[in-house]
C-alpha positions as CSV (number, residue, x, y, z in Angstrom):
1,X,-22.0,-8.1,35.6
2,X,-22.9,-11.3,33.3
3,X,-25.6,-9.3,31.7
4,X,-23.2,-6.8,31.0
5,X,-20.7,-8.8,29.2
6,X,-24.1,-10.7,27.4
7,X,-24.9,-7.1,26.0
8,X,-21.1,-6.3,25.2
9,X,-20.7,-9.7,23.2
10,X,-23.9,-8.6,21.4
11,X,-23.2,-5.0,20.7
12,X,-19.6,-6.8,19.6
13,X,-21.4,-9.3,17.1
14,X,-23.7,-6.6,15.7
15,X,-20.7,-5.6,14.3
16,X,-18.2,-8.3,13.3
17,X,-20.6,-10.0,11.4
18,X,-21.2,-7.1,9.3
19,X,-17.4,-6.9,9.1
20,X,-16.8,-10.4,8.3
21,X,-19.2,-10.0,5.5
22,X,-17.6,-6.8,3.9
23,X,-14.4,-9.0,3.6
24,X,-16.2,-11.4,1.9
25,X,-17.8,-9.0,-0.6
26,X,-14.2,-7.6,-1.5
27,X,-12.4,-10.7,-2.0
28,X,-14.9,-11.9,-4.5
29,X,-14.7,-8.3,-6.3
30,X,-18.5,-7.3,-4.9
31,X,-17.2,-3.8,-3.8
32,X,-20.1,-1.7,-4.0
33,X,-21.9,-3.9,-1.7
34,X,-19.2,-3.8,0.8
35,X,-19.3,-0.2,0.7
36,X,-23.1,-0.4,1.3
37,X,-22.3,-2.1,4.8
38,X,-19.1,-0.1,6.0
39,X,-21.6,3.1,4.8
40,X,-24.5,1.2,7.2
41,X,-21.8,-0.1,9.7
42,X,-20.5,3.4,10.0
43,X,-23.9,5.1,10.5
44,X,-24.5,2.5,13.9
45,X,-21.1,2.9,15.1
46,X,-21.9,6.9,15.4
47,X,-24.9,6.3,16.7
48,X,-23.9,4.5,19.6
49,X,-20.4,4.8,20.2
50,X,-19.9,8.4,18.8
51,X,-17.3,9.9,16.2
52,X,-14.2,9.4,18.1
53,X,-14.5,6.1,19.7
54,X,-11.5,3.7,18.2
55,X,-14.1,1.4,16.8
56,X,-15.8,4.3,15.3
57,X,-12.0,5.7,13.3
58,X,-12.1,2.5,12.5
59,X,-14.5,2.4,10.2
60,X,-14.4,5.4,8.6
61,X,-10.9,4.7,7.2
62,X,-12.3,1.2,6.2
63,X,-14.9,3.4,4.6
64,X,-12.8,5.7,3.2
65,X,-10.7,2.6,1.2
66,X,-14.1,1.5,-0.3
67,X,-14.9,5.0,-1.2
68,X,-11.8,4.6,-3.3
69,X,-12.3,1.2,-4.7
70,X,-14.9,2.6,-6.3
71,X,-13.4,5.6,-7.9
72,X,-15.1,8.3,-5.3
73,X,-11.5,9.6,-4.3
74,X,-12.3,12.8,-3.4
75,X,-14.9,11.3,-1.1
76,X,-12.2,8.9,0.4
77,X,-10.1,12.5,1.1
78,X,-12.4,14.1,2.7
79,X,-13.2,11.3,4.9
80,X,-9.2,10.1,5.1
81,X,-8.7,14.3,6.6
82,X,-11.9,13.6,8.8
83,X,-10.1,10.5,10.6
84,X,-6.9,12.2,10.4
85,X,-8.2,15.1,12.5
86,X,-10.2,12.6,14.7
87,X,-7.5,10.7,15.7
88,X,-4.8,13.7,16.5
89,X,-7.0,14.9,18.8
90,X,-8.0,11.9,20.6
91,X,-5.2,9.8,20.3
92,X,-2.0,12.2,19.3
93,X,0.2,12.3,16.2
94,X,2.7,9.0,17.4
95,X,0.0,6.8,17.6
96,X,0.1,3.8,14.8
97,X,-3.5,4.9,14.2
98,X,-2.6,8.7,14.0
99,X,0.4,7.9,11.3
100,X,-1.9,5.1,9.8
101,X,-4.2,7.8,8.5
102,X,-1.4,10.3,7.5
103,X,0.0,7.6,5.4
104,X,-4.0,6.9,4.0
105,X,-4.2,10.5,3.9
106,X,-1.3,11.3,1.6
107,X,-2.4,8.4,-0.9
108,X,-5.7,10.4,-1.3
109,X,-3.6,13.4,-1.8
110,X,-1.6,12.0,-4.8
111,X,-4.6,10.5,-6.7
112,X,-6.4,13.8,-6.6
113,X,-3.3,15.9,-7.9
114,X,-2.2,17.4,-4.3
115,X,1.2,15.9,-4.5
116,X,3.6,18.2,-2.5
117,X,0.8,18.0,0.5
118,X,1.5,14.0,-0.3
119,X,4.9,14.4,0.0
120,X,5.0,16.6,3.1
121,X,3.0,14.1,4.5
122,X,5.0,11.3,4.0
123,X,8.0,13.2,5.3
124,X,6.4,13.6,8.3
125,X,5.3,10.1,8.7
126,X,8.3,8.8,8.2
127,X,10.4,11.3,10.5
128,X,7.7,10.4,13.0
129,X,7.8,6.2,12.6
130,X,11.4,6.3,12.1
131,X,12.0,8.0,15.6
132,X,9.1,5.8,17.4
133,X,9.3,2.7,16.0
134,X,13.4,2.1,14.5
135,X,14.5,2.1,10.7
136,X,13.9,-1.6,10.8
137,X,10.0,-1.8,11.4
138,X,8.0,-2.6,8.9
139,X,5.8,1.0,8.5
140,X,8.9,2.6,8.9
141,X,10.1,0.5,6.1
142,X,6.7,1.3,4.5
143,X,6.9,4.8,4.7
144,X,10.2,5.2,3.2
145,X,9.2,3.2,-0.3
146,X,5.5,5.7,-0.3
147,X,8.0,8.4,0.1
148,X,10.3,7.2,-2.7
149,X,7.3,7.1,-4.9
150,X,6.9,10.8,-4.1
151,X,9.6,12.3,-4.6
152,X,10.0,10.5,-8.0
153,X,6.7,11.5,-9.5
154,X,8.4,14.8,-8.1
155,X,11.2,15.0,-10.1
156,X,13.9,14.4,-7.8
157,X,15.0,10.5,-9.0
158,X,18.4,10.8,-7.3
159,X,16.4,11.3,-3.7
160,X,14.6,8.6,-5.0
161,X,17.0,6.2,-5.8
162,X,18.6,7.0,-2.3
163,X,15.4,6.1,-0.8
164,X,14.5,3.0,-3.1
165,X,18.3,1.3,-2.4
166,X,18.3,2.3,1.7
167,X,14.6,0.0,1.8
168,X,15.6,-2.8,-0.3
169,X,19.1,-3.0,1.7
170,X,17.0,-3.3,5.0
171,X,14.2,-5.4,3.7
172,X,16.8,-8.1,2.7
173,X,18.4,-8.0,5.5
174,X,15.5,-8.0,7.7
175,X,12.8,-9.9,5.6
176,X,14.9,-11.8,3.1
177,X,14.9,-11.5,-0.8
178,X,12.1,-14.0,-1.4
179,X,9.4,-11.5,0.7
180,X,7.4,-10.0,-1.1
181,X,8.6,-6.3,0.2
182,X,11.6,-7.6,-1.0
183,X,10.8,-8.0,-4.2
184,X,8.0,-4.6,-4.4
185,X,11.4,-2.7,-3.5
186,X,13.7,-4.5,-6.1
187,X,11.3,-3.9,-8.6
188,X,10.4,0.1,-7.0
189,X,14.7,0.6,-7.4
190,X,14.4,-1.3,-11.2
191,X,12.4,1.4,-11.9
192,X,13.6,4.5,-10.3
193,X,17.3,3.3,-12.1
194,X,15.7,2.8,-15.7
195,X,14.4,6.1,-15.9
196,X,17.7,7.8,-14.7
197,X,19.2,6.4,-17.6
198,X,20.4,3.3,-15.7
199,X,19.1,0.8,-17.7
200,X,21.6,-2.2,-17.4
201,X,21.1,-1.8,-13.8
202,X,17.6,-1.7,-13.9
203,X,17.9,-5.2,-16.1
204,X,20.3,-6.8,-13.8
205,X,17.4,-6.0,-11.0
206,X,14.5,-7.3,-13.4
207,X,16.4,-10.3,-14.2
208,X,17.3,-10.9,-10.2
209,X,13.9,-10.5,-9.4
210,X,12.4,-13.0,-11.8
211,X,14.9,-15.4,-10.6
212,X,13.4,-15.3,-7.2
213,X,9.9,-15.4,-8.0
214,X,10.4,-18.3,-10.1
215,X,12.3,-19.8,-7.4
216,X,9.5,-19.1,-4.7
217,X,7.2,-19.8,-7.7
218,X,5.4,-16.3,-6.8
219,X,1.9,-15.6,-8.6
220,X,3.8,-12.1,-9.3
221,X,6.2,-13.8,-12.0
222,X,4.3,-12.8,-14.9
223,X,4.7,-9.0,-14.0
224,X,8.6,-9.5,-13.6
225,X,8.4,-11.6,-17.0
226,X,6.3,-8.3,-18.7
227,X,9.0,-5.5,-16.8
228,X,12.2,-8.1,-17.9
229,X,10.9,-7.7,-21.5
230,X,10.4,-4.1,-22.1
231,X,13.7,-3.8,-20.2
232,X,15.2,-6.3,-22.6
233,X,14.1,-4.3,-25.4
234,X,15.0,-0.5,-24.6
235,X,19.1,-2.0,-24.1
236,X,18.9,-3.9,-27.9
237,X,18.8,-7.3,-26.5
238,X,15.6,-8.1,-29.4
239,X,16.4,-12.1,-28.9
240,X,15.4,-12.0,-25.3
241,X,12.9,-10.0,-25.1
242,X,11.0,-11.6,-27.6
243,X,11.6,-15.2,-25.5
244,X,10.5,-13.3,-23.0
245,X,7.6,-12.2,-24.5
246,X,6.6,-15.4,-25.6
247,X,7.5,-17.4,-21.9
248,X,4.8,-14.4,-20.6
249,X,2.2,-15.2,-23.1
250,X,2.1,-18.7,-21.9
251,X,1.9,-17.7,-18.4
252,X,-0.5,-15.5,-18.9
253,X,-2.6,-18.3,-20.4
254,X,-1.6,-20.2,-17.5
255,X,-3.0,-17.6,-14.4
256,X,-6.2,-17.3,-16.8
């Protein structure tokens, strides 16, 4: 028995380290050596474990994220539909891993032009998290703002809209205004009302969320600052926005 838990701490570092190290290589930018170890980790993990052991899944959707960091999207598909099959059949469709990959999957759809399957898949993720998991959870929550995003690059803004106010009214309610998701969904609604002809809205919004992020003093100020002044300038305020524009230029010499 202690030789077996020896060996199963081994097999276990043979493959956090690995891991550990891919993290690194990301977070300084290094991303086609981390794809060179999830490729390599991948290729072990099959070995020994097989396709459809968890660990296994796994890696393949981590895989399937580098394939996409490095612009090999239709690669990151094929292997996002691969884990998606994977885990329906071994784990069923209302696991967090199963809706996981529909959610990767349907991100993979949209960036290689297969929206409505993008959309019908975030439908579907979001019927299935909203029944398992409550309104109020955070990939339910999730779910709803990817599916906003759909059904405005669809066309339908007023479906939109709907989506992009029911999110923000939950995230502040259940996350506070100063979270981030807070703030992603006051400036996902910002947009959705601007281009529905909604501009003073959509500046009212801008101008709230630049308020909190300088409150919270938020590295995401300078991209409220840059939305604030192009909405500034398509309602005729010329005054602010160029303040604005300025107040951004400084920053931006600031975060450099």
């Amino acid at each position: 028995m202690l030789e077996a838990r020896k060996l199963s701490k081994q097999h276990s570092d043979t493959f956090t380290s690995p891991a550990n190290l891919v993290t690194s290589y990301n977070d300084v930018g290094r991303k086609k050596e981390a794809l060179d170890l999830r490729e390599k980790r991948l290729e072990v993990q099959r070995r020994t474990l097989g396709e459809e052991h968890p660990d296994t899944l796994n890696s393949m959707a981590d895989l399937a994220v580098s394939y996409y960091d490095v612009g090999r999207k239709e690669e990151a598909m094929q292997l996002n539909e691969k884990t998606l099959k994977l885990r329906r059949r071994t784990l069923n469709e209302e696991h967090p891993d199963t809706l996981n990959s529909m959610a990767d999957l349907a991100v993979s759809y949209y960036d290689v032009g297969r929206k409505e399957e993008a959309m019908q898949l975030n439908e579907k993720t979001l019927e299935v998290r909203r029944r398992t998991l409550g309104e109020e959870h955070p990939d339910t929550l999730n779910s709803m703002a990817s599916l906003a995003f759909s059904y405005y690059y669809a066309g339908w803004k007023e479906e939109a809209i709907h989506l992009d106010e029911k999110t923000l009214e939950v995230r502040r309610r259940i996350l506070g205004e100063e979270h981030s998701d807070t703030l992603n969904s006051m400036t996902d609604l910002a947009i959705s009302y601007y281009h529905t002809g909604r501009k003073k809205e959509a500046l009212q919004l801008e101008e709230k969320t630049l308020e909190v992020r300088r409150r919270k003093e938020h590295s995401d100020t300078l991209t409220s600052m840059t939305d604030l002044v192009i909405s500034h300038d398509n309602v005729g305020r010329k005054k602010e926005a160029l303040r604005g524009e300025k107040s951004s230029q400084k920053r931006t010499q600031y975060y450099s």
